[in-house]
mmJSON file of the N, C-alpha and C atoms, coordinates in Angstrom:
{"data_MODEL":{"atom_site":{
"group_PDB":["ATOM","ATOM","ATOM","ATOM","ATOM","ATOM","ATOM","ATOM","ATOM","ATOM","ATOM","ATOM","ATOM","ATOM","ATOM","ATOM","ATOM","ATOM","ATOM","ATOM","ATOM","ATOM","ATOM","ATOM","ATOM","ATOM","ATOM","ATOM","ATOM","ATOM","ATOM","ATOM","ATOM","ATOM","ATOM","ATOM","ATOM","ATOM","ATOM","ATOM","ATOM","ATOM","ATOM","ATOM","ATOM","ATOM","ATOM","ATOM","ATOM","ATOM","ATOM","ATOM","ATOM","ATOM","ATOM","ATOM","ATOM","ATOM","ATOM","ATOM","ATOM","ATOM","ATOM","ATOM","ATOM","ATOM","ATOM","ATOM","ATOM","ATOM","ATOM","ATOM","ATOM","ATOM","ATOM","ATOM","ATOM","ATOM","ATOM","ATOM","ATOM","ATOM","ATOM","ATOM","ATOM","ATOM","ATOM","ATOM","ATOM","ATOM","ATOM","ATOM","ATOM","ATOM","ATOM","ATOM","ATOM","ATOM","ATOM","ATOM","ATOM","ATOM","ATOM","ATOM","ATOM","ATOM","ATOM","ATOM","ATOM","ATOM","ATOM","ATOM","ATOM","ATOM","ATOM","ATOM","ATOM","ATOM","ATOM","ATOM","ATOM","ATOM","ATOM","ATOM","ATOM","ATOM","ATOM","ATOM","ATOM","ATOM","ATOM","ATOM","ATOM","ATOM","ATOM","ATOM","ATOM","ATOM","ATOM","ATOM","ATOM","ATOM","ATOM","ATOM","ATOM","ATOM","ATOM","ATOM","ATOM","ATOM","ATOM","ATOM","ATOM","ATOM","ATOM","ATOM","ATOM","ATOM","ATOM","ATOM","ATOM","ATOM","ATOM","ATOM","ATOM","ATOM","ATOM","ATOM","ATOM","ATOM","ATOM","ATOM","ATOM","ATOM","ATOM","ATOM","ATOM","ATOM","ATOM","ATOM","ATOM","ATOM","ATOM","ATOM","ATOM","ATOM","ATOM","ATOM","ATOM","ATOM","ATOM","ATOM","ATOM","ATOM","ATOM","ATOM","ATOM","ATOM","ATOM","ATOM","ATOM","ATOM","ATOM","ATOM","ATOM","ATOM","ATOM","ATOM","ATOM","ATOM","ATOM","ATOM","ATOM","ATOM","ATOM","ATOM","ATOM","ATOM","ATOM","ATOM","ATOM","ATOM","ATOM","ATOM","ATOM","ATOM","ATOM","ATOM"],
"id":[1,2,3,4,5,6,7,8,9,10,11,12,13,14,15,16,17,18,19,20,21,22,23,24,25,26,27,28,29,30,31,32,33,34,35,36,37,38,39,40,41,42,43,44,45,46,47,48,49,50,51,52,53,54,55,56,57,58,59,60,61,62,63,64,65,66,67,68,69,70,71,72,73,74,75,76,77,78,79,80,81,82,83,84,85,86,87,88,89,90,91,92,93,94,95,96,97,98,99,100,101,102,103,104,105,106,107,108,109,110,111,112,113,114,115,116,117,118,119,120,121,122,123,124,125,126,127,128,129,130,131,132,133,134,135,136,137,138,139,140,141,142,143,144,145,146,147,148,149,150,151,152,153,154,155,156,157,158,159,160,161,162,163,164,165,166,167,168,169,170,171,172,173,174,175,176,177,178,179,180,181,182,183,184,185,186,187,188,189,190,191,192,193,194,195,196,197,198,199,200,201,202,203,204,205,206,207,208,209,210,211,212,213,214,215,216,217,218,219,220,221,222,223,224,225,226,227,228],
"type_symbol":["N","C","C","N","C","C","N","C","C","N","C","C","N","C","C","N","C","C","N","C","C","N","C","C","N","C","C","N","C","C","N","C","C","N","C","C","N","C","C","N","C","C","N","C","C","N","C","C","N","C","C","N","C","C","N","C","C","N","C","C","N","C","C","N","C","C","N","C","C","N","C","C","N","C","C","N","C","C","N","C","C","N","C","C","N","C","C","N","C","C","N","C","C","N","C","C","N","C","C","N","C","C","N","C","C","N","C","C","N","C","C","N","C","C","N","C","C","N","C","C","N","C","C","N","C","C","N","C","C","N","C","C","N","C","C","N","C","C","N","C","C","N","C","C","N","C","C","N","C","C","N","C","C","N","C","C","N","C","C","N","C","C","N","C","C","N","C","C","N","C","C","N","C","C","N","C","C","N","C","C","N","C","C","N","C","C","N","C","C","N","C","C","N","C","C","N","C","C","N","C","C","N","C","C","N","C","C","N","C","C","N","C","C","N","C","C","N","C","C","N","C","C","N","C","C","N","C","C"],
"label_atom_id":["N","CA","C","N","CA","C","N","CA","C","N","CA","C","N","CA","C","N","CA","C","N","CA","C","N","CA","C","N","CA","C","N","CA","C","N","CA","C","N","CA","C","N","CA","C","N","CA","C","N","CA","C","N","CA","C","N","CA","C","N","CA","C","N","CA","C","N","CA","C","N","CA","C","N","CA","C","N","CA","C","N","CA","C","N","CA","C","N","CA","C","N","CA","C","N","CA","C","N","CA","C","N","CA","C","N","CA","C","N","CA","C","N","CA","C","N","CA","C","N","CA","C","N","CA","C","N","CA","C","N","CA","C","N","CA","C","N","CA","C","N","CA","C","N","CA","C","N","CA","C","N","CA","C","N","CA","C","N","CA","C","N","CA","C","N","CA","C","N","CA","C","N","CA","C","N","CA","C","N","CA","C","N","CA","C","N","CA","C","N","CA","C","N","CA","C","N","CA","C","N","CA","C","N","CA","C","N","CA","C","N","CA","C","N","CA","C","N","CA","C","N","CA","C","N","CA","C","N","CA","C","N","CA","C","N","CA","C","N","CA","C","N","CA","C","N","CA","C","N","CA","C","N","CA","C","N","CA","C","N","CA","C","N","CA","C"],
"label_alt_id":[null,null,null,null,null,null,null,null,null,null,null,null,null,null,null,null,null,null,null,null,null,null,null,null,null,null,null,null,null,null,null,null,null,null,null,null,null,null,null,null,null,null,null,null,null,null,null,null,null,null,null,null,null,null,null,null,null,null,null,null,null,null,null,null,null,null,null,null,null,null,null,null,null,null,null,null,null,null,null,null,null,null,null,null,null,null,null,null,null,null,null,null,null,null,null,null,null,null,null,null,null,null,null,null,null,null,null,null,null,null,null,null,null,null,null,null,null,null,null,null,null,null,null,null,null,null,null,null,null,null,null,null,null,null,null,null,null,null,null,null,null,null,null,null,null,null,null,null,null,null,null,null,null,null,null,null,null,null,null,null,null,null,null,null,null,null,null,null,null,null,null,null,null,null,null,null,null,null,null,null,null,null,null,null,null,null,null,null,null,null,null,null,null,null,null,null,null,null,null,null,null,null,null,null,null,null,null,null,null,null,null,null,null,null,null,null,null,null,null,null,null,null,null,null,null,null,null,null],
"label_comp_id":["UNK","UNK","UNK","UNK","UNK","UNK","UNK","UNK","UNK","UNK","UNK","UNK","UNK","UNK","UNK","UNK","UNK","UNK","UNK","UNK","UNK","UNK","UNK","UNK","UNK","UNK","UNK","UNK","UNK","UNK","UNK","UNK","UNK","UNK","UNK","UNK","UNK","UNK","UNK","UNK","UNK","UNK","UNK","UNK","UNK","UNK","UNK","UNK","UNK","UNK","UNK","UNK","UNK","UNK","UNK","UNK","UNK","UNK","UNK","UNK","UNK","UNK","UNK","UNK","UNK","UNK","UNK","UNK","UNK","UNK","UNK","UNK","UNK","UNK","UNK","UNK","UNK","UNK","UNK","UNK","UNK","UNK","UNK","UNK","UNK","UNK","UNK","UNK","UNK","UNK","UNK","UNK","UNK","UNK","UNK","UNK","UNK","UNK","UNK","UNK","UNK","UNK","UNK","UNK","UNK","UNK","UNK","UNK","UNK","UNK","UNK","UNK","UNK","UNK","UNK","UNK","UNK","UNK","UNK","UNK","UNK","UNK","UNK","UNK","UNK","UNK","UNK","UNK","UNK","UNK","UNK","UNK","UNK","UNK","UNK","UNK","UNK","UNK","UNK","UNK","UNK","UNK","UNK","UNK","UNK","UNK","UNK","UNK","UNK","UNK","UNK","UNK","UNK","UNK","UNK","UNK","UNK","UNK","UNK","UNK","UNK","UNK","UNK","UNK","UNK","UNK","UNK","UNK","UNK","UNK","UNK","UNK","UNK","UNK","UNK","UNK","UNK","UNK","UNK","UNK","UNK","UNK","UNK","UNK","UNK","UNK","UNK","UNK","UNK","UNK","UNK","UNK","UNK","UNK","UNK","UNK","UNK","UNK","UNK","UNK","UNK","UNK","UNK","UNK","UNK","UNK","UNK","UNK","UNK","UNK","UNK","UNK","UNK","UNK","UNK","UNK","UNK","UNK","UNK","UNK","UNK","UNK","UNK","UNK","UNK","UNK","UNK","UNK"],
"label_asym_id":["A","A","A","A","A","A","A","A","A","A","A","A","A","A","A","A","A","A","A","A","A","A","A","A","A","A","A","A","A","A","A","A","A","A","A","A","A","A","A","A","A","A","A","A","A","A","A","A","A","A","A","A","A","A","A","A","A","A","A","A","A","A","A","A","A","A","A","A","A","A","A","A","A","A","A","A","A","A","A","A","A","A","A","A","A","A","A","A","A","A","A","A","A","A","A","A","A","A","A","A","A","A","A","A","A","A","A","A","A","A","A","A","A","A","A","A","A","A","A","A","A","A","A","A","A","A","A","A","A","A","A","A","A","A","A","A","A","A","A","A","A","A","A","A","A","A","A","A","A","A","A","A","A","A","A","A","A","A","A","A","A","A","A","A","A","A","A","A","A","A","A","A","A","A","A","A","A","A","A","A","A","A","A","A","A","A","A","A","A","A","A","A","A","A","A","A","A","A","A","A","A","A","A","A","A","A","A","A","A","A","A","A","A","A","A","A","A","A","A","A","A","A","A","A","A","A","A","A"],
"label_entity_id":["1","1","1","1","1","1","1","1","1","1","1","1","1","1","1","1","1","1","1","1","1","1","1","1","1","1","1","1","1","1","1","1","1","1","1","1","1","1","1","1","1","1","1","1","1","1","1","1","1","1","1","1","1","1","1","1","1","1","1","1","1","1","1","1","1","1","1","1","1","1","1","1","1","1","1","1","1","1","1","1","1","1","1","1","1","1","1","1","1","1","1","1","1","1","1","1","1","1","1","1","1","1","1","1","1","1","1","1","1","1","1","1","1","1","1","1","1","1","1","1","1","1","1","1","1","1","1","1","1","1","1","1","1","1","1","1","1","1","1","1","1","1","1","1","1","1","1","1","1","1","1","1","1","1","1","1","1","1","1","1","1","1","1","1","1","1","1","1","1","1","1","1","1","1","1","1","1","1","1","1","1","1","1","1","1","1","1","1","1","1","1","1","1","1","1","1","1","1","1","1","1","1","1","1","1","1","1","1","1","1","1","1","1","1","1","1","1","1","1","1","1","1","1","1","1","1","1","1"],
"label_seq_id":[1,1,1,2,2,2,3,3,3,4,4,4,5,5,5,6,6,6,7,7,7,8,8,8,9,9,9,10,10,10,11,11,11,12,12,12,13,13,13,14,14,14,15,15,15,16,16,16,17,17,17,18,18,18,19,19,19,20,20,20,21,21,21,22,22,22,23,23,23,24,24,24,25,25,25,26,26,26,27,27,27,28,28,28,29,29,29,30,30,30,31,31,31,32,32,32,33,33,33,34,34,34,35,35,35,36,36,36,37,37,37,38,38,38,39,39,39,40,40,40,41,41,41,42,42,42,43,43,43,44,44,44,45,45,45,46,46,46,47,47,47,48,48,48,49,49,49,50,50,50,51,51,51,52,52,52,53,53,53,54,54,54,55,55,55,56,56,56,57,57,57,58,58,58,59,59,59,60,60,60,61,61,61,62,62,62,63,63,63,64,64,64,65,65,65,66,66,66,67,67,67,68,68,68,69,69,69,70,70,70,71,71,71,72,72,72,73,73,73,74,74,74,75,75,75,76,76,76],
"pdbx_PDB_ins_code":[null,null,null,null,null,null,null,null,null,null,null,null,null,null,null,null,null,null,null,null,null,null,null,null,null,null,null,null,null,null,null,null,null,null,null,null,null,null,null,null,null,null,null,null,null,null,null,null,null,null,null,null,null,null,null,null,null,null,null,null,null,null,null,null,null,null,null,null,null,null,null,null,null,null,null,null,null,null,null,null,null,null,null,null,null,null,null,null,null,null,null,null,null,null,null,null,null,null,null,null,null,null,null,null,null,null,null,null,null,null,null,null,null,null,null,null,null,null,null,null,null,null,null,null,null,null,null,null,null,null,null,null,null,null,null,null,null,null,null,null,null,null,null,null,null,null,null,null,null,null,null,null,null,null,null,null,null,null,null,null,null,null,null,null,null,null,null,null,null,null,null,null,null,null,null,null,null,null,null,null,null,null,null,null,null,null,null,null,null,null,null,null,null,null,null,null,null,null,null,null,null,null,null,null,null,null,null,null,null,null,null,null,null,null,null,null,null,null,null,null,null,null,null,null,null,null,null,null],
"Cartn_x":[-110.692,-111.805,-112.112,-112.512,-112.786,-113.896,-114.787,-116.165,-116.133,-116.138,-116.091,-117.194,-116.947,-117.893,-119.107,-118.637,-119.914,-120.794,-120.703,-121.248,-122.935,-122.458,-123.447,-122.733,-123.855,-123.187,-122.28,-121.924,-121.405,-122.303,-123.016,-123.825,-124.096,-124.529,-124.478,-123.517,-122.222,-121.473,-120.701,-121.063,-120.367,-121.742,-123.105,-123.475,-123.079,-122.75,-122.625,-121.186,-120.0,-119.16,-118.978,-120.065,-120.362,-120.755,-121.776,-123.217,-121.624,-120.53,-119.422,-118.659,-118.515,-117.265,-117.888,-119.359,-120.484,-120.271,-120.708,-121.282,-119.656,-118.426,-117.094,-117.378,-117.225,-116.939,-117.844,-118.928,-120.079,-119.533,-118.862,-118.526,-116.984,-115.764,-114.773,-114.143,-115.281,-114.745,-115.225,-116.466,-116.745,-116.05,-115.744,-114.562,-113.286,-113.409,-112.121,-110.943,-109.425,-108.412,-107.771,-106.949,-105.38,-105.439,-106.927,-106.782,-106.92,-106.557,-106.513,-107.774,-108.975,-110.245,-109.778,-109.874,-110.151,-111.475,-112.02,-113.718,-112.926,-114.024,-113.624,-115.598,-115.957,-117.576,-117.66,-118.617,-119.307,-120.534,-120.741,-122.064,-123.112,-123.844,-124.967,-125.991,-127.275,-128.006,-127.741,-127.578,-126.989,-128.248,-127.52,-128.245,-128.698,-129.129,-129.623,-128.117,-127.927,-127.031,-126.756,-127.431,-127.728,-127.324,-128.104,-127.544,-126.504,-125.091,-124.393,-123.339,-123.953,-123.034,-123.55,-124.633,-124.507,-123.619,-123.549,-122.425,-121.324,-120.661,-119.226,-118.716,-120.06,-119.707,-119.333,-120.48,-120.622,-119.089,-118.592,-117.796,-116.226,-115.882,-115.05,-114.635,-116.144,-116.189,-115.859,-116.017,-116.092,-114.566,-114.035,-112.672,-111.666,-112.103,-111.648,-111.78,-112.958,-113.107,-112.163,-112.291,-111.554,-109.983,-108.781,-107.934,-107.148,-108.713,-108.227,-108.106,-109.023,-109.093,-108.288,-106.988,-106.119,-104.988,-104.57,-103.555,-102.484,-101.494,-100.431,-99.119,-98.987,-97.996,-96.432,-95.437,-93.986,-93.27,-92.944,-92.37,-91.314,-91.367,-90.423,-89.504],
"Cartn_y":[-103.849,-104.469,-105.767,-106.671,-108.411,-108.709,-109.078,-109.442,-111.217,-112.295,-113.558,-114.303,-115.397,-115.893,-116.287,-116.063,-116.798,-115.942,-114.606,-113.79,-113.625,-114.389,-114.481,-114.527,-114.34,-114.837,-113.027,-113.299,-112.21,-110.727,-110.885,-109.484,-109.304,-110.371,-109.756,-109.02,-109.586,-109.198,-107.662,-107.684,-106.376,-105.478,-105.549,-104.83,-104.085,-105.194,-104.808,-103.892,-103.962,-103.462,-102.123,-101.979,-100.259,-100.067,-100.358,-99.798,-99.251,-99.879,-99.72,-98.687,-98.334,-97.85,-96.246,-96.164,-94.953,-94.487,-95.255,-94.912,-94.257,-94.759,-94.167,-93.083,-92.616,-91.539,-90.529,-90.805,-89.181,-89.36,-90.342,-90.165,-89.514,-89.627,-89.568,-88.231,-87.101,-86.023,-85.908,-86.749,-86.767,-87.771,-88.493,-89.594,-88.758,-89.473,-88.666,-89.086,-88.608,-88.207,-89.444,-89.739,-90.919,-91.702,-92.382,-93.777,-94.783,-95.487,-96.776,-97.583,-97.587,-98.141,-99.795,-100.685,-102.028,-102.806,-103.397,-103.722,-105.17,-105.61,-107.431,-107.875,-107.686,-108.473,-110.001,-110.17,-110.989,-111.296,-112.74,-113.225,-112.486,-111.708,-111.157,-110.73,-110.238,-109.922,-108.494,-107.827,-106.594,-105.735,-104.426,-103.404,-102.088,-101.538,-100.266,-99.302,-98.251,-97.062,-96.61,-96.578,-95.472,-96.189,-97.432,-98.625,-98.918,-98.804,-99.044,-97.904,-96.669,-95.254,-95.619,-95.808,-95.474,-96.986,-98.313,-98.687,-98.209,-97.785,-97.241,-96.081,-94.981,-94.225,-94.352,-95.746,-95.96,-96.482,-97.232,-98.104,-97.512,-96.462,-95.256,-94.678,-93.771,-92.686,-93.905,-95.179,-95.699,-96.397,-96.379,-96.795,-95.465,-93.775,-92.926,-92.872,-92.966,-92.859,-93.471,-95.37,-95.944,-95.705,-95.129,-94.665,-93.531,-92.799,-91.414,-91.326,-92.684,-92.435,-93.538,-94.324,-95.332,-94.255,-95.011,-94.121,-94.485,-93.019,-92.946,-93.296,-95.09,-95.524,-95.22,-95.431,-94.542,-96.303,-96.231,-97.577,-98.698,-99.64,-100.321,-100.495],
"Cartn_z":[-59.43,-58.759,-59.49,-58.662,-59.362,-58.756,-59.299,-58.392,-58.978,-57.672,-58.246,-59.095,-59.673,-60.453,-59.278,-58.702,-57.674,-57.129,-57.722,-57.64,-58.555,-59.912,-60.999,-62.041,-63.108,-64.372,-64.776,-66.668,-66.887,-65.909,-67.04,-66.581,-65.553,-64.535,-62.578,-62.464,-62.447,-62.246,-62.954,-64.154,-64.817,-64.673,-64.036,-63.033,-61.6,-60.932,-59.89,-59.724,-60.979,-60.972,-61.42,-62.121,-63.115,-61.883,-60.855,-59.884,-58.891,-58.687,-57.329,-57.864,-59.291,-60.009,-59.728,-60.421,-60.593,-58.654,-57.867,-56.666,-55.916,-56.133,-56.008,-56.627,-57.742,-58.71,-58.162,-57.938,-57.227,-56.041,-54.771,-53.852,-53.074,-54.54,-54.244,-53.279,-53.548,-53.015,-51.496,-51.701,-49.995,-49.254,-49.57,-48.654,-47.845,-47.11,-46.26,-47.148,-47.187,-47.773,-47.454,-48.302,-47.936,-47.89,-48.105,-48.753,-49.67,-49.744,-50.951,-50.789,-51.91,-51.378,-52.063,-51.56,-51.872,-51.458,-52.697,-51.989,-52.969,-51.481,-51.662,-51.945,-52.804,-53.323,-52.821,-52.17,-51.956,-52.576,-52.825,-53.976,-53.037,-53.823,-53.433,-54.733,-54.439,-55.267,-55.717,-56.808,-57.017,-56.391,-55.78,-55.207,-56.319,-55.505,-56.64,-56.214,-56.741,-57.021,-55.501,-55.537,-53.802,-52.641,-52.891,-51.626,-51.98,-52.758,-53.518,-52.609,-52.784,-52.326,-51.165,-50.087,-48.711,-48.266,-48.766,-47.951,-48.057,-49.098,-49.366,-48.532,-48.926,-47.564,-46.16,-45.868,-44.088,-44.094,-44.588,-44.506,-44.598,-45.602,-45.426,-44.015,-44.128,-42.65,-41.576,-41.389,-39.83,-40.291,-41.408,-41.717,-40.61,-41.312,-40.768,-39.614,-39.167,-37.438,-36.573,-37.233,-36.368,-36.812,-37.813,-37.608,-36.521,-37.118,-35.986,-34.77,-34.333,-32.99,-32.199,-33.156,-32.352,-31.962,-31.079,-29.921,-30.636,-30.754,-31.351,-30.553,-31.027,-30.141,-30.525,-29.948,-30.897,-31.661,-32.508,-32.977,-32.016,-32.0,-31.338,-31.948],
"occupancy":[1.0,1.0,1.0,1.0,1.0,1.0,1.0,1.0,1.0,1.0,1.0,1.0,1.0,1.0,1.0,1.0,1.0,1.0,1.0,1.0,1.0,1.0,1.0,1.0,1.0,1.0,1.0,1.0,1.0,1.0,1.0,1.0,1.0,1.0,1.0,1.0,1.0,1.0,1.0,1.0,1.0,1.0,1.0,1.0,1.0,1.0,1.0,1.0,1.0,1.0,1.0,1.0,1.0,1.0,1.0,1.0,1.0,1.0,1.0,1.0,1.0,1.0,1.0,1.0,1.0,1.0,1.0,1.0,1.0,1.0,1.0,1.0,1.0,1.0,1.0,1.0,1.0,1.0,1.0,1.0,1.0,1.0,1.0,1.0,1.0,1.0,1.0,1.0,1.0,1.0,1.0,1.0,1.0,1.0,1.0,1.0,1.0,1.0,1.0,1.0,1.0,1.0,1.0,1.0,1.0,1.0,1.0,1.0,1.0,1.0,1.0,1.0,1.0,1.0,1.0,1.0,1.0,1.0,1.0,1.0,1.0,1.0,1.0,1.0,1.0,1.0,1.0,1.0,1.0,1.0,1.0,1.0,1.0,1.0,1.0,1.0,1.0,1.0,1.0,1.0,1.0,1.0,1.0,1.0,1.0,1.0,1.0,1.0,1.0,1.0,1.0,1.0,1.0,1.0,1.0,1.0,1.0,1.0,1.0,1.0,1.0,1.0,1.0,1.0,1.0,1.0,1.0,1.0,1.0,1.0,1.0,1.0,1.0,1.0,1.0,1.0,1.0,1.0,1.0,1.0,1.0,1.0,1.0,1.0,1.0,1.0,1.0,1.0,1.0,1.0,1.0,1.0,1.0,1.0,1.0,1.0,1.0,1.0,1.0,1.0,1.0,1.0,1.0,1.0,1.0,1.0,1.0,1.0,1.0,1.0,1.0,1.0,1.0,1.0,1.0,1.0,1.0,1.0,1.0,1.0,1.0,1.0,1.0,1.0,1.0,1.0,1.0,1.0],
"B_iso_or_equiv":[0.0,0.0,0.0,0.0,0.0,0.0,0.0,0.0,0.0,0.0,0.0,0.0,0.0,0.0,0.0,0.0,0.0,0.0,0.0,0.0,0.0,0.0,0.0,0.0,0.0,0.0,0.0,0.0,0.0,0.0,0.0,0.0,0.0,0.0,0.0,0.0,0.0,0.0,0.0,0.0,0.0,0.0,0.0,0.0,0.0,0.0,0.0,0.0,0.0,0.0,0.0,0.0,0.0,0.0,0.0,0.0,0.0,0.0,0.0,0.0,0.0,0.0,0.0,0.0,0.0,0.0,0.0,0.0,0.0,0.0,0.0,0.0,0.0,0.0,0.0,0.0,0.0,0.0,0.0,0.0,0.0,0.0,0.0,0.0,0.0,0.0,0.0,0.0,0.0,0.0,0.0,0.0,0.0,0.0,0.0,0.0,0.0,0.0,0.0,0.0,0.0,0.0,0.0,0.0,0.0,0.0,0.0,0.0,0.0,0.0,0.0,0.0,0.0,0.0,0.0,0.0,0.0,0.0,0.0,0.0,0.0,0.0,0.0,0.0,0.0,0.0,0.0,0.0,0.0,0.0,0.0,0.0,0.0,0.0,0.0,0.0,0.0,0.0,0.0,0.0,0.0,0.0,0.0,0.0,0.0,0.0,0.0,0.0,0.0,0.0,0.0,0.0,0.0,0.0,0.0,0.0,0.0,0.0,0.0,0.0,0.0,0.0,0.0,0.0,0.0,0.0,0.0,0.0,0.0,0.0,0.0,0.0,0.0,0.0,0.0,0.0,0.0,0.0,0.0,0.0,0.0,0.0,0.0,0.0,0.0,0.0,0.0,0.0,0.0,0.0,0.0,0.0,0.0,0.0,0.0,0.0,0.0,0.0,0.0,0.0,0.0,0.0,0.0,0.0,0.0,0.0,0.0,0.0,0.0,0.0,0.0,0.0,0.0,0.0,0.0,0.0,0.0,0.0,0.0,0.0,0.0,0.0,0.0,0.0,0.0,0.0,0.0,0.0],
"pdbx_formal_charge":[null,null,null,null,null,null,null,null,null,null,null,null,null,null,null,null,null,null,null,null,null,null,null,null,null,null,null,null,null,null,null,null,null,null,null,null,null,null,null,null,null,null,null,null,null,null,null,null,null,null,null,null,null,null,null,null,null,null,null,null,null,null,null,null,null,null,null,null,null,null,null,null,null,null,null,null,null,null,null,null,null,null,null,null,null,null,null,null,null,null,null,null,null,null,null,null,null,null,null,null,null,null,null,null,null,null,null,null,null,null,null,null,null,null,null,null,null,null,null,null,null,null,null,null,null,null,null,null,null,null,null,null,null,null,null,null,null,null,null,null,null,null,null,null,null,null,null,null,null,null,null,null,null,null,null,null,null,null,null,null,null,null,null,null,null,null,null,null,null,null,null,null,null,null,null,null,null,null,null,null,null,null,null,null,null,null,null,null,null,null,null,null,null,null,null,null,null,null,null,null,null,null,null,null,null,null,null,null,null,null,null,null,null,null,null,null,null,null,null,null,null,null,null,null,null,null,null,null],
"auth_seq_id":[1,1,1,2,2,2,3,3,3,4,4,4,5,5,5,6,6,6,7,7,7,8,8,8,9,9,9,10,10,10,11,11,11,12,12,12,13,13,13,14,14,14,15,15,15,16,16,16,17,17,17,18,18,18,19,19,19,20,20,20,21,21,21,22,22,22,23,23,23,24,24,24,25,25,25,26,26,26,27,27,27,28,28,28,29,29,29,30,30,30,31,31,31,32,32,32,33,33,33,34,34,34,35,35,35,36,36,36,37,37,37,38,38,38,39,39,39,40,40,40,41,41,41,42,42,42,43,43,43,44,44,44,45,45,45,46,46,46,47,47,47,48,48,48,49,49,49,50,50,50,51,51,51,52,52,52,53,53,53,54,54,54,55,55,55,56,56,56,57,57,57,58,58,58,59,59,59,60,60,60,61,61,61,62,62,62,63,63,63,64,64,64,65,65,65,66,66,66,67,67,67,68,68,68,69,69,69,70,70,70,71,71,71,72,72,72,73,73,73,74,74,74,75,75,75,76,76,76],
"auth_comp_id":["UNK","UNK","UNK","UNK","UNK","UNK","UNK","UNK","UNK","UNK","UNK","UNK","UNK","UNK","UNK","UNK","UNK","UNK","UNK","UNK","UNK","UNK","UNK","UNK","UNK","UNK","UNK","UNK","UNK","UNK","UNK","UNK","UNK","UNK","UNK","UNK","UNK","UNK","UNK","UNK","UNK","UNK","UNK","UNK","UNK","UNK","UNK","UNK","UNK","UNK","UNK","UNK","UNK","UNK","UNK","UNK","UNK","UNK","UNK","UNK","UNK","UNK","UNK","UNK","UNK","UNK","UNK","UNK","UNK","UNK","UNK","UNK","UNK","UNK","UNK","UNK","UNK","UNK","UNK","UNK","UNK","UNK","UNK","UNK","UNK","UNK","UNK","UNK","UNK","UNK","UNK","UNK","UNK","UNK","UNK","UNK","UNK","UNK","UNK","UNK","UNK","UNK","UNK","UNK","UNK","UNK","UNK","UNK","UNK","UNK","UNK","UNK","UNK","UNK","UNK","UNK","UNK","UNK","UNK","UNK","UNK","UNK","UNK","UNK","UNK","UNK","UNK","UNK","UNK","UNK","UNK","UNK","UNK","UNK","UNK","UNK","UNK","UNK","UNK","UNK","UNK","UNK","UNK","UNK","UNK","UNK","UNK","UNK","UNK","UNK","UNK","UNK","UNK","UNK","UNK","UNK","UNK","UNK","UNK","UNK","UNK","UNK","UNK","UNK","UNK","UNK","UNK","UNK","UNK","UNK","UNK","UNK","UNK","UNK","UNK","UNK","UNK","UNK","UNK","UNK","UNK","UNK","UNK","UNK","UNK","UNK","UNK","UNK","UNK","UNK","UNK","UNK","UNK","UNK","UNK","UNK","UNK","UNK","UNK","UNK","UNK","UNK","UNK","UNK","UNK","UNK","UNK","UNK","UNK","UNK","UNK","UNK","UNK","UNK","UNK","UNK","UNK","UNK","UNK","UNK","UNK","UNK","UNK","UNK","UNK","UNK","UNK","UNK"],
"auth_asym_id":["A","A","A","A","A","A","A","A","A","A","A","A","A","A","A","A","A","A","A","A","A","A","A","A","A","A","A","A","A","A","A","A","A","A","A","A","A","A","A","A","A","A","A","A","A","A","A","A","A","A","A","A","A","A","A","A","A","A","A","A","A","A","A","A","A","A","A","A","A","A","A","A","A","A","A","A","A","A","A","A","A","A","A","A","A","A","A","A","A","A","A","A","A","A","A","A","A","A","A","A","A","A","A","A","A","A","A","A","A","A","A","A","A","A","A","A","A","A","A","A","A","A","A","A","A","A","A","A","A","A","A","A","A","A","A","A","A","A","A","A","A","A","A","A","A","A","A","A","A","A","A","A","A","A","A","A","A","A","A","A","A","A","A","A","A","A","A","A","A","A","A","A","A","A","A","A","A","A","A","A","A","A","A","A","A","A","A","A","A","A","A","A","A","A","A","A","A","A","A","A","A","A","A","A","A","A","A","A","A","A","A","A","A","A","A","A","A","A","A","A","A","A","A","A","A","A","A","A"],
"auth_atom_id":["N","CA","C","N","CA","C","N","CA","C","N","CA","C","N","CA","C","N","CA","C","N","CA","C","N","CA","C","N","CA","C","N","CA","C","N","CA","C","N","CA","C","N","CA","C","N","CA","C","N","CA","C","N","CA","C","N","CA","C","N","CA","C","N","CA","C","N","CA","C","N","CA","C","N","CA","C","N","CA","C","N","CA","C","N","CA","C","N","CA","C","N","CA","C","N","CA","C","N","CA","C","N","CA","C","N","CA","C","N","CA","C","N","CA","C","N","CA","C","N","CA","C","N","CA","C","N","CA","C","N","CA","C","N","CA","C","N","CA","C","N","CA","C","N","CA","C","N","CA","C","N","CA","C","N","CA","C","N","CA","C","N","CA","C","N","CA","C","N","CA","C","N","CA","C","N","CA","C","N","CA","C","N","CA","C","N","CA","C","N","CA","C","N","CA","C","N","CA","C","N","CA","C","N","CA","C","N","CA","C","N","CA","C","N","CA","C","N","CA","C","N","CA","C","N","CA","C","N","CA","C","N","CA","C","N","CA","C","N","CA","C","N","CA","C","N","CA","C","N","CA","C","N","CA","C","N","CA","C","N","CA","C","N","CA","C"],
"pdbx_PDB_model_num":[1,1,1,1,1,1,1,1,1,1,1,1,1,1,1,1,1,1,1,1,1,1,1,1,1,1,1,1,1,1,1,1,1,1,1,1,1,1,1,1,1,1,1,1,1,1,1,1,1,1,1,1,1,1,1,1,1,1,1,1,1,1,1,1,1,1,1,1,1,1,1,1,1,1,1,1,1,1,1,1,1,1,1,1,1,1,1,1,1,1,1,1,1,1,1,1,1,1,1,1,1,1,1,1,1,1,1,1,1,1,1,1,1,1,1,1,1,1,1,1,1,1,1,1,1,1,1,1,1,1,1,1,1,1,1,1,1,1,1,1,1,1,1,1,1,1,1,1,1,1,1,1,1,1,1,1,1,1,1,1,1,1,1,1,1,1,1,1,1,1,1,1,1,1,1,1,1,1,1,1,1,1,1,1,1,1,1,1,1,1,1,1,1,1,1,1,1,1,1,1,1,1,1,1,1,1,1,1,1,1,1,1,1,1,1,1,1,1,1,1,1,1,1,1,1,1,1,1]
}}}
């Protein structure tokens, strides 16, 4: 994970990266299965813990949703 300088100085940033690392780690078992999480940070004001875990979650589950529910085309 890389959060840019334009995010803030040191410490914004090695905030907001413990707050993403923590909010994964209590979340990993509830995430749906098989995938590779990549979070791309955008300069923002750091969130608390929680607002931290409910985007990751939302953003997962509607990752899964919209997999499951594309039509299984056969390869060309």
């Amino acid at each position: 994970m890389s959060v840019p300088r334009r995010a803030g100085n040191a410490v914004v940033r090695n905030l907001i990266k413990r707050r993403l690392r923590e909010s994964f780690r209590l979340l990993q078992h509830d995430l749906p299965a098989g995938y590779d999480v990549v979070v791309n940070v955008k300069p923002h004001e750091p969130l608390s813990l929680a607002a931290y875990q409910d985007l990751l979650s939302r953003a997962c589950h509607e990752l899964h949703r919209h997999w499951t529910r594309r039509p299984n085309t056969p390869a060309e």
